[in-house]
Steps between C-alpha positions, in 0.01 A plus 500: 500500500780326324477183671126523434540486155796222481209264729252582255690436250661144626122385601332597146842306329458181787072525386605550157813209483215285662181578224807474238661118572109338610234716359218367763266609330535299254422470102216258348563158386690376215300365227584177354426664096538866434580484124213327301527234219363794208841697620719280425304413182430800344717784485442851476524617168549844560627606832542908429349637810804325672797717462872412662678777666862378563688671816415816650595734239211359269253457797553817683452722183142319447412539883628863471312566178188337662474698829558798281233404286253406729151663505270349764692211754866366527506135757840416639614195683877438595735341746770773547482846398855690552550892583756522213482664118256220353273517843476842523441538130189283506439726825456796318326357170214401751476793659482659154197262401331561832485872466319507174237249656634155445405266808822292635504201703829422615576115636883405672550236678614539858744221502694631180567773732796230653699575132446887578680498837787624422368792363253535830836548677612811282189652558384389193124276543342459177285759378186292591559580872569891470276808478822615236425213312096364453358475829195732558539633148161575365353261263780256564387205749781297663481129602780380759331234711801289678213195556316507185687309252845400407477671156791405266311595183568858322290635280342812351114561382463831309099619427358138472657490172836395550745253702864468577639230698761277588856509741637822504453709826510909515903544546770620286602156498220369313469786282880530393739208619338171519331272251151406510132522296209636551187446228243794416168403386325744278144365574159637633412125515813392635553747745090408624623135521808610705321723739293216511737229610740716707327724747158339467648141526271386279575184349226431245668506167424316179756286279772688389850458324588830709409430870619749803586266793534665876593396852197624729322452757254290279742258328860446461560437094820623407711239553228210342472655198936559534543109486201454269636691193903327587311152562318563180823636299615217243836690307570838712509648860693853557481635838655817576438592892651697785474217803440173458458246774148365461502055522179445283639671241842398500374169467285637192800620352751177517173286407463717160898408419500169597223465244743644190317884533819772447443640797716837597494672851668846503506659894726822568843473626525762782138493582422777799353238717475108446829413383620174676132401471542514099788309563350210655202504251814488217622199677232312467396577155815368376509185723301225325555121424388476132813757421153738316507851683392871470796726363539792795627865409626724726357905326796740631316785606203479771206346347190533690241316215255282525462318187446140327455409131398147372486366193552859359088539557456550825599745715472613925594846584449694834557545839564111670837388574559158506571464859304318774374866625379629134311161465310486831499803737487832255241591317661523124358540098592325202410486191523131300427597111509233181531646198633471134904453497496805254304718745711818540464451912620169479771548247596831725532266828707214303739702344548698817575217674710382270710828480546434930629137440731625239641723754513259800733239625410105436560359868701173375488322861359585857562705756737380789273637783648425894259491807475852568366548160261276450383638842472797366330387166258270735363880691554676125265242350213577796557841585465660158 
């Protein structure tokens, strides 16, 4: 019986490692223009139905106070979901909803289950998988199909009225150790256009100076409209992400400071996963013949965001890492938005990111990496 289970178990993670390196089936193409010309030229004046929720303290008390609140439907999509305090929590605040009536649809990714082994081999599976947890719990529908997708996004829908998205998974890490944002939307309208975009995969949209960009199976946008808002940048570009390893924009970045933009790249310094990669990426942004590079921070405590700010008016928060995988095999959501400079989400995001370069460590030459780490950087960059 035991050996049963261990085989399982090593064919689902050998099925699993495969769907999670080369995702066969595949996302749509990349489009050569995500972000139209009226973006870029006219911004937002009032961009109130986005709200910033910085790390998990902030986020988790909205998605608590949400499922608590809800009346009619609660949507959840994410890419690991831990049996610990925060898991369990959102366990039983579900449960809660569904016995009053609320209808729950619950979406994990199967290959996010690789991050939850070690709890698999305490006896601890996420709650997604047991009958202690949701599964068979009226009113609550669970999604965990190992072939359908390779689902990086994380989000929450509460009663078609209501969104909250970005890169924090369900884990007491997320909630209360590591850094990271999430964004709530308090719109009927916004929350249509959402549902819209994400699980119908519709793509007709109008021109916007707020645009939601996904990887699907339809098209690939993420990273376009990534390099169109840094190619586009003339005095500012702030990135503050967890990996970063992706060429295009790399090359996006060191053309922005070779043109005279300030351009300021803060990565953690212990990341969980990705380190060496970082390094390399480091490397290279401060390698360049015209003596005009990025400044690169190292945050001291994990940060897991997903963030860039140009020109102090534009702004892309969500769920895509900038690494080869985030870019072209896993479905992912961000949202680009151009606003006002004196837009309280806007001013929120600079001055936050501000605060985290404040605290970090200006990285005054690179890395000396030897063979077995750039080896290891080379599989970091493609495996996650």
């Amino acid at each position: 019986m035991v050996f049963s289970f261990f085989a399982a178990l090593a064919l689902l993670l050998m099925v699993a490692l495969f769907f999670f390196v080369f995702n066969p089936l595949g996302l749509g193409p990349e489009p050569e223009s995500v972000l139209s010309p009226e973006f870029f030229a006219n911004p937002a004046q009032d961009l109130s139905e986005l709200e910033l929720l910085v790390d998990g303290q902030e986020a988790f008390k909205e998605i608590f106070a949400a499922i608590d609140s809800a009346e009619s439907s609660i949507y959840i999509q994410t890419y690991i979901w831990k049996d610990d305090g925060t898991g369990n929590e959102v366990v039983a605040k579900l449960k809660t909803a569904a016995s009053r009536g609320v209808r729950a649809v619950v979406s994990k990714d199967m290959l996010g289950t690789f991050f939850e082994l070690g709890d698999m081999l305490k006896g601890k599976p996420s709650p997604v998988f047991t009958k202690s947890g949701l599964n068979g719990h009226e009113n609550i529908q669970v999604n965990t199909d190992l072939i359908a997708h390779a689902d990086h996004s994380k989000f929450y829908i509460f009663d078609e009225r209501s969104v909250i998205f970005g890169g924090m998974n369900i884990a007491d890490e997320y909630h209360l150790q590591w850094h990271d944002y999430m964004i709530l939307l308090r719109s009927k309208a916004w929350t249509e256009a959402f549902t819209n975009k994400v699980l119908k995969q519709s793509h007709r949209s109008r021109p916007s100076a707020v645009v939601l960009a996904v990887n699907n199976s339809q098209q690939t946008e993420i990273r376009t409209a990534m390099l169109e808002i840094i190619d586009h940048a003339s005095s500012n570009v702030v990135i503050e992400h967890a990996y970063f390893s992706d060429d295009k924009v790399i090359e996006a970045v060191k053309r922005a400071a070779a043109r005279g933009a300030r351009v300021e790249v803060i990565l953690p310094k212990t990341p969980d996963t990705h380190l060496y990669a970082n390094l390399v990426t480091i490397n290279r942004l401060l390698d360049s013949e015209s003596g005009k590079v990025p400044r690169v921070f190292l945050y001291p405590h994990m940060s897991h965001a997903k963030v860039i700010m140009t020109d102090d008016r534009i702004a892309a928060v969500g769920s895509a890492n900038l690494t080869p995988r985030s870019m072209l095999t896993s479905k992912e959501i961000t949202l680009f938005a151009h606003g006002v400079s004196t837009s309280p989400f806007l001013r929120e995001l600079r001055d936050q990111l501000e605060k985290d370069m404040a605290v970090s460590e200006e990285v005054i030459k690179p890395f000396k990496l030897g063979p077995l780490e750039k080896a290891m950087a080379l599989v970091g960059k493609y495996v996650w």
